[in-house]
C-alpha positions as CSV (number, residue, x, y, z in Angstrom):
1,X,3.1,-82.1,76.0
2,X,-0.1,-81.6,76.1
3,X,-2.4,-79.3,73.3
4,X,-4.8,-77.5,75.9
5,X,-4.2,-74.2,77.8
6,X,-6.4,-75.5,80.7
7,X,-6.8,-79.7,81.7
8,X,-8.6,-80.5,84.6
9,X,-8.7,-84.6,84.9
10,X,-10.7,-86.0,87.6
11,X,-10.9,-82.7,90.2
12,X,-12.1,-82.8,93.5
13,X,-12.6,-80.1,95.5
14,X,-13.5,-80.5,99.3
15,X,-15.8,-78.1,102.1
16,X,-14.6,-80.1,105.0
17,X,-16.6,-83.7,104.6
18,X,-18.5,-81.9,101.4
19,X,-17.3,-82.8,98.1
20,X,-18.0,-79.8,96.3
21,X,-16.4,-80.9,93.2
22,X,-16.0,-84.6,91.9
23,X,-14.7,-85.9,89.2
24,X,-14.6,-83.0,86.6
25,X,-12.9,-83.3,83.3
26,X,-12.7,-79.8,81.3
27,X,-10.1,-78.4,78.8
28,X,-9.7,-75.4,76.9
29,X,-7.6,-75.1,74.0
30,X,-5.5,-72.2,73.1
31,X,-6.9,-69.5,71.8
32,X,-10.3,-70.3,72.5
33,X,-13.1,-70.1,75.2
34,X,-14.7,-72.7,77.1
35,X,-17.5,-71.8,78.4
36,X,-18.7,-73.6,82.1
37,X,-22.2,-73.3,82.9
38,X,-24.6,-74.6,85.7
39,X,-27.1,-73.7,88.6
40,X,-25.8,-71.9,91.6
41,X,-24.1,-74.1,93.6
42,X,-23.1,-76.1,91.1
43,X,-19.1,-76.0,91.9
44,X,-18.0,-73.6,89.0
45,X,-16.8,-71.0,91.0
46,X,-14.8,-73.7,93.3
47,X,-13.6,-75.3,90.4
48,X,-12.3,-71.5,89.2
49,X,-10.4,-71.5,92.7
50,X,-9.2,-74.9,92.4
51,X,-7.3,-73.8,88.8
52,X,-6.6,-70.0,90.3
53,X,-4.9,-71.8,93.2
54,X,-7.1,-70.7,96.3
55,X,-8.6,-73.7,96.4
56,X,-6.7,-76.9,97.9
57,X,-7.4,-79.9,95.6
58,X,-8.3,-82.8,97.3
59,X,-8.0,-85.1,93.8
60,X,-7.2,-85.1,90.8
61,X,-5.1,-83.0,88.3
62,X,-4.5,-79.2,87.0
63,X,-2.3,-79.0,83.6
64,X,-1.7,-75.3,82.2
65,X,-0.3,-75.4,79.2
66,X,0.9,-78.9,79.6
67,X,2.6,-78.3,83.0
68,X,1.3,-79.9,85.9
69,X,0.3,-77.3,88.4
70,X,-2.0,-79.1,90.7
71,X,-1.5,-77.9,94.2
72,X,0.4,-74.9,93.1
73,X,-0.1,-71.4,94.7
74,X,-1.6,-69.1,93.4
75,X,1.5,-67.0,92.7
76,X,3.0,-69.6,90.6
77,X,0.0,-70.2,88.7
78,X,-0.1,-66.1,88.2
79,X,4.0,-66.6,87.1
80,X,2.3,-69.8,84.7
81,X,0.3,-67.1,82.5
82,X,-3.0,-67.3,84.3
83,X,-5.2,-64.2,85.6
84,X,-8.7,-64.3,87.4
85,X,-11.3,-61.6,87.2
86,X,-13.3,-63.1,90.6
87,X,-16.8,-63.4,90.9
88,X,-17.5,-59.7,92.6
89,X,-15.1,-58.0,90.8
90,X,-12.5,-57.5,94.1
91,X,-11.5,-54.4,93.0
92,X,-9.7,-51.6,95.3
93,X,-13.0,-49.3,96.2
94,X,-10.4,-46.6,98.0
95,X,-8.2,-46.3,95.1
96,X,-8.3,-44.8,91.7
97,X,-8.8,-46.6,88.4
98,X,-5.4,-45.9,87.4
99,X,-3.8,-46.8,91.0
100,X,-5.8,-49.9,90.7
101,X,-4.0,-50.9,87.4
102,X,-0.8,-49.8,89.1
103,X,-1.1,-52.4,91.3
104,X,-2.2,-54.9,89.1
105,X,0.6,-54.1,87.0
106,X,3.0,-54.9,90.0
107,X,3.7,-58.4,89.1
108,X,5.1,-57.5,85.6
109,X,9.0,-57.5,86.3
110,X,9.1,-54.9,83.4
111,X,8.5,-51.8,84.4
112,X,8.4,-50.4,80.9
113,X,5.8,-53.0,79.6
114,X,3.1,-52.2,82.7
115,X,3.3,-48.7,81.9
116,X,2.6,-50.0,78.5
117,X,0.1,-52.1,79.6
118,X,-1.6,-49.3,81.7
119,X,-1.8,-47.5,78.4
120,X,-2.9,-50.1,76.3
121,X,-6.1,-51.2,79.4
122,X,-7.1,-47.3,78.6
123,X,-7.2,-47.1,75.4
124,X,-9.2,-50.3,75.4
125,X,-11.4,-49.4,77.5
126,X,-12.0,-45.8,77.4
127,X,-14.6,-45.1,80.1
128,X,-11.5,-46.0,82.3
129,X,-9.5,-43.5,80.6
130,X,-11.5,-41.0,81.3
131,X,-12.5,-42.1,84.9
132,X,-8.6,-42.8,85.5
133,X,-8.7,-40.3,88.6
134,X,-11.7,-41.6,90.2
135,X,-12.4,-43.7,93.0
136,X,-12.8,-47.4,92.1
137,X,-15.5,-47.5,94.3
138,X,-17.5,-44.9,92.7
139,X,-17.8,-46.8,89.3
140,X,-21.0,-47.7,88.4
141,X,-21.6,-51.8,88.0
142,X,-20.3,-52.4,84.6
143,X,-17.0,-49.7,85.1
144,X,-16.0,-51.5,87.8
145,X,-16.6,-55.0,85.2
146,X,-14.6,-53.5,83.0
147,X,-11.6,-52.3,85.9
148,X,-11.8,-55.9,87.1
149,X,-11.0,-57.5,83.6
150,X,-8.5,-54.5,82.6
151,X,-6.7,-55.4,86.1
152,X,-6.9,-59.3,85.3
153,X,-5.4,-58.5,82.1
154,X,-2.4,-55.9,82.8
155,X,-0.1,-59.3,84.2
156,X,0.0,-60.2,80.3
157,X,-1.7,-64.1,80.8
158,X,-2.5,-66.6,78.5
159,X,-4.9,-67.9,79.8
160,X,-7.4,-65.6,81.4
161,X,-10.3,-66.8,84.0
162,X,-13.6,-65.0,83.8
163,X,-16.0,-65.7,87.1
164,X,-19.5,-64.2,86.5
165,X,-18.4,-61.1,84.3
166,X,-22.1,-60.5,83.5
167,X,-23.7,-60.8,87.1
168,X,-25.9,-57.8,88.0
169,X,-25.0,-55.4,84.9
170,X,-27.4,-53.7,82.4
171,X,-27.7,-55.3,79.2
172,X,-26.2,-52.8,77.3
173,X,-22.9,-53.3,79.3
174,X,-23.4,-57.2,79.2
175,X,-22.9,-57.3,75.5
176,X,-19.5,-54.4,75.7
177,X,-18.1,-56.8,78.1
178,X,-19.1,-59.8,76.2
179,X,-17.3,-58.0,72.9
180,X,-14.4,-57.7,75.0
181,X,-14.1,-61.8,75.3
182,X,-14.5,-62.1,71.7
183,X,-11.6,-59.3,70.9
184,X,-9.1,-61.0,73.8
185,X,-9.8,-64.6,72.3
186,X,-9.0,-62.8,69.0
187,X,-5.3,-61.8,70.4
188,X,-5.0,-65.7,71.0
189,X,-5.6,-65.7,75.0
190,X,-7.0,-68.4,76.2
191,X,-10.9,-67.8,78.6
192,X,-12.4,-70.0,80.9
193,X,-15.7,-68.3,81.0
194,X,-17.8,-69.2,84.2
195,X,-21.4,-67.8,83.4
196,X,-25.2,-68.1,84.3
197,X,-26.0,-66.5,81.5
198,X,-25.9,-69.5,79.2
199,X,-27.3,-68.1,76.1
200,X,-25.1,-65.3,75.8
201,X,-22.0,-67.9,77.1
202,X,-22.9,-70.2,74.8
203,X,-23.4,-67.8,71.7
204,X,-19.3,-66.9,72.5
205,X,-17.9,-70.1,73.3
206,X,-16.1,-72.5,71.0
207,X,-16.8,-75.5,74.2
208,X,-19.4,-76.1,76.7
209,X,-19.3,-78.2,80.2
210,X,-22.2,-77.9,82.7
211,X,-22.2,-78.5,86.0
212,X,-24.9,-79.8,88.5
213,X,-24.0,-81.2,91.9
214,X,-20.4,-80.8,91.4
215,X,-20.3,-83.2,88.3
216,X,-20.3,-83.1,84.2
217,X,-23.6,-82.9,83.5
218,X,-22.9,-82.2,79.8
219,X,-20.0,-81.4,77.6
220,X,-20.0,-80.7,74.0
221,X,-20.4,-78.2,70.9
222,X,-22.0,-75.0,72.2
223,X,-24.7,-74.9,69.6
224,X,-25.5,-78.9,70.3
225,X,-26.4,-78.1,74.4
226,X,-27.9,-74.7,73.2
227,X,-30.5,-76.4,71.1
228,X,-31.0,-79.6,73.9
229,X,-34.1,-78.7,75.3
230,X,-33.9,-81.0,78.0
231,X,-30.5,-80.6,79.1
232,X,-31.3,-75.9,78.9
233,X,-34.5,-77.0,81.8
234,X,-32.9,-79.4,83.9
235,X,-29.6,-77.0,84.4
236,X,-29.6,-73.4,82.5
237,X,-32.6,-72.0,83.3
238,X,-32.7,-68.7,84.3
């Protein structure tokens, strides 16, 4: 059985004749976050569908917690203990805050524990809490951050996927959501963080891959590809 929550072995990912994604290797291992960094256009995000299962995989292999779920939908991967919160948040603009953790909540076959769940997502986050009867749509940028990743987490996963949870927020809310990724790895949930913001990814993350052109450029300790000079200007710069 394998020891990672997340093993991607040799992934390709297709556009029609464009291989988006080639032979990617990446783990992360429970209870931890792997951080995966890169340019725009690198093939994070497509490799984040590929795991998520809205992505057909043209090669290679998808293990979540030592199960082999390569070409599985993406309901079954939500029923293997995975959650997204998708680049651009996705929420429902029309509904409410709470209506949108309703919904959310709809996959736990417990009715009991989503209503606890519900509860718990407020009292984590309490701006929700007190915006509970507002439209979803109305949240500012980093509310509707903090909806997104309240909604990823009401199904209860184990491993949680992260796509751009910083993209376009003040800094002050950058660093509440980035607190939040540090208390969820601290209840032993498992992130695949997706980030441009490298510094900040890197400061959190316990593993590192980067991306260019679809491919590894770099794997490794966090603090290693933090302080490689070369590798931060040829693919992390801002």
């Amino acid at each position: 059985m394998s020891e990672y929550a997340l093993e991607i072995r040799q992934l390709e990912v297709r556009y029609g004749p464009v291989r988006a994604v080639r032979g990617v290797d990446l783990t992360v291992a429970p209870g931890s976050v792997t951080a995966l960094l890169g340019a725009n256009g690198a093939g994070k995000t497509t490799t984040v569908m590929a795991v998520s299962g809205s992505r057909r995989i043209a090669a290679g292999s998808v293990s979540i917690f030592g199960k082999d779920m390569t070409g599985a939908t993406a309901d079954a991967i939500v029923r293997a203990g995975v959650a997204i919160s998708p680049e651009g948040r996705r929420i429902f603009g029309s509904l409410t805050v709470e209506e949108n953790l309703v919904v959310a909540g709809s996959v736990v076959p417990d009715h009991k524990v989503a209503v606890e769940r519900k509860a718990a997502m407020m009292e984590r986050f309490p701006i929700l809490a007190e915006r509970r009867r507002q439209l979803a749509g109305l949240l500012s940028g980093g509310e509707q951050q903090m909806l997104a990743v309240a909604r990823a987490l009401m199904s209860g996963p184990r491993l949680l996927l992260l796509d751009e949870p910083s993209l376009g927020l003040a800094p002050q809310m950058v660093d509440t959501i980035f607190a939040i990724i540090e208390e969820v790895r601290g209840e032993g949930i498992s992130v695949l963080l997706v980030e441009q913001n490298a510094t900040l990814a890197l400061d959190v993350a316990d593993h590192a891959v980067v991306l260019a052109n679809g491919e590894v450029a770099a794997s490794g300790d966090p603090a290693q590809i933090a302080n490689d000079a070369v590798l931060r200007e040829a693919y992390l710069a801002a």
